[in-house]
C-alpha positions in Angstrom: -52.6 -9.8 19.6 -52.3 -10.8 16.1 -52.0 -6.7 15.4 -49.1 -6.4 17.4 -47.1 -9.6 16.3 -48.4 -7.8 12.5 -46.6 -4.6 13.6 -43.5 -6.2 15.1 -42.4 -8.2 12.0 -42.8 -5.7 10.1 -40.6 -3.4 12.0 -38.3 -6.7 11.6 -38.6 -6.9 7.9 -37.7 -3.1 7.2 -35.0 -3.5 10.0 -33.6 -6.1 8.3 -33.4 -4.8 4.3 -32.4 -1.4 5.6 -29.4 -3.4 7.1 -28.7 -4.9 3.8 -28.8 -2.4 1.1 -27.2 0.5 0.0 -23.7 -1.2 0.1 -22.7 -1.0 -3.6 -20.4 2.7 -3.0 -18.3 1.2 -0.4 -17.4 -1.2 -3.4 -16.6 1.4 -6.4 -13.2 1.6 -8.3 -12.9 5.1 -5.8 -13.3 3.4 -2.4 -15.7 3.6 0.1 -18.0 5.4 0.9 -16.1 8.2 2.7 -13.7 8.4 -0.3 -10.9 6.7 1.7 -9.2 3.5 0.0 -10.0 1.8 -3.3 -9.4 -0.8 -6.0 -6.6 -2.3 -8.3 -6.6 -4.8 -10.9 -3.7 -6.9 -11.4 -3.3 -9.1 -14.4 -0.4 -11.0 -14.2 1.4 -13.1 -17.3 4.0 -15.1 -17.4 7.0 -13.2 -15.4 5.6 -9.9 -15.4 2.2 -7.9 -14.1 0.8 -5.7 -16.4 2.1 -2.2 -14.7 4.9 -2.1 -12.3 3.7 0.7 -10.6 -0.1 0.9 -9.0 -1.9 3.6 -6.9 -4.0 4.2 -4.7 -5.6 6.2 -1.9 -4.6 4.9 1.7 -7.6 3.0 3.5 -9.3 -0.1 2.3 -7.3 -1.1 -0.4 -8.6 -4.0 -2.1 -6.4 -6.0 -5.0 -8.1 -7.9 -7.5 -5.9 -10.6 -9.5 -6.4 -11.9 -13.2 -4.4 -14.5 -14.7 -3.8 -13.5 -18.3 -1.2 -16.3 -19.2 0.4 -18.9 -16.8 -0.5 -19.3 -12.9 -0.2 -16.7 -10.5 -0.4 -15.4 -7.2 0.9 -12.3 -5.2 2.6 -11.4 -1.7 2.3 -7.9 -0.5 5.1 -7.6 1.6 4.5 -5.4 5.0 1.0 -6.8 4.9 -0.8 -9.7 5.7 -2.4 -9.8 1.8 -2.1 -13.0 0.0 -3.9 -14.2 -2.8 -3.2 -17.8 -4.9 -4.2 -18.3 -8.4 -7.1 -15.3 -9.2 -9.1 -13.9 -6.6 -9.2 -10.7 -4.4 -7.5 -9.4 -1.2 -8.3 -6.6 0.8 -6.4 -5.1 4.0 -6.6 -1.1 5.5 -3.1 0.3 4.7 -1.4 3.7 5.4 0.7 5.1 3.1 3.9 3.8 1.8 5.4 1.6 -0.7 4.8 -2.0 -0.5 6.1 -4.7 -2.8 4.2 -7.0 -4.5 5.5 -10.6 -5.3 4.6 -13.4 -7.4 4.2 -16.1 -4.6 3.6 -19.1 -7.2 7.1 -20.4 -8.6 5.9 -19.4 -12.7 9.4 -20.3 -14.5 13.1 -18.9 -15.0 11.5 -15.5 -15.0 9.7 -16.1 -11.6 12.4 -14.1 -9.2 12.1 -10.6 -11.0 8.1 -11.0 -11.2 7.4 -7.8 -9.1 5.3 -4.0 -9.0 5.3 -1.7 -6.6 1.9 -0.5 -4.6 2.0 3.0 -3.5 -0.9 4.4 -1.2 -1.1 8.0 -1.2 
């Protein structure tokens, strides 16, 4: 009896860490795994981001956001990503063009505070 309760944990235990690792490809700057989607850094200042033009493949996009001076957040418009202050977002898109916004009122500057996401 004790043999077999032996043998089933430790099917358990390697059940259980072969469930949880391996996982750090699907999180590279390339994407995941199967190459699809990927990663952007946004550092925003005050009125501007630092590129106003980001790319990436279409799939899991995720969007990483540094405040560099002032308080920001972001809007990407045709999606349901939103992030306030710094943080991260992720969502699966297609490709397109979608327009990100600074969503935090950041001064007289605040209205033309924008960049453009393009998935390929």
């Amino acid at each position: 009896m004790k043999k077999l309760l032996l043998a089933m944990l430790s099917v358990m235990l390697i059940a259980v860490l072969a469930a949880c690792g391996g996982g750090e490809e699907a999180n590279s700057e390339s994407g995941g795994s199967n190459g699809e989607g990927g990663t952007v850094t946004l550092e925003a200042s005050n009125y501007t981001f630092d590129q106003d033009e980001y790319r990436v493949p279409a799939g899991d996009v995720t969007i990483d956001l540094k405040n560099i001076e002032g308080y920001h957040g972001i809007t990407v418009e045709g999606t349901d990503m939103k992030i306030d202050g710094e943080g991260s977002a992720t969502a699966n898109l297609k490709p397109g063009e979608y327009k990100i916004i600074c969503s935090i009122p950041c001064g007289e500057g605040h209205h033309e505070m924008t960049a453009m996401l393009v998935v390929e």
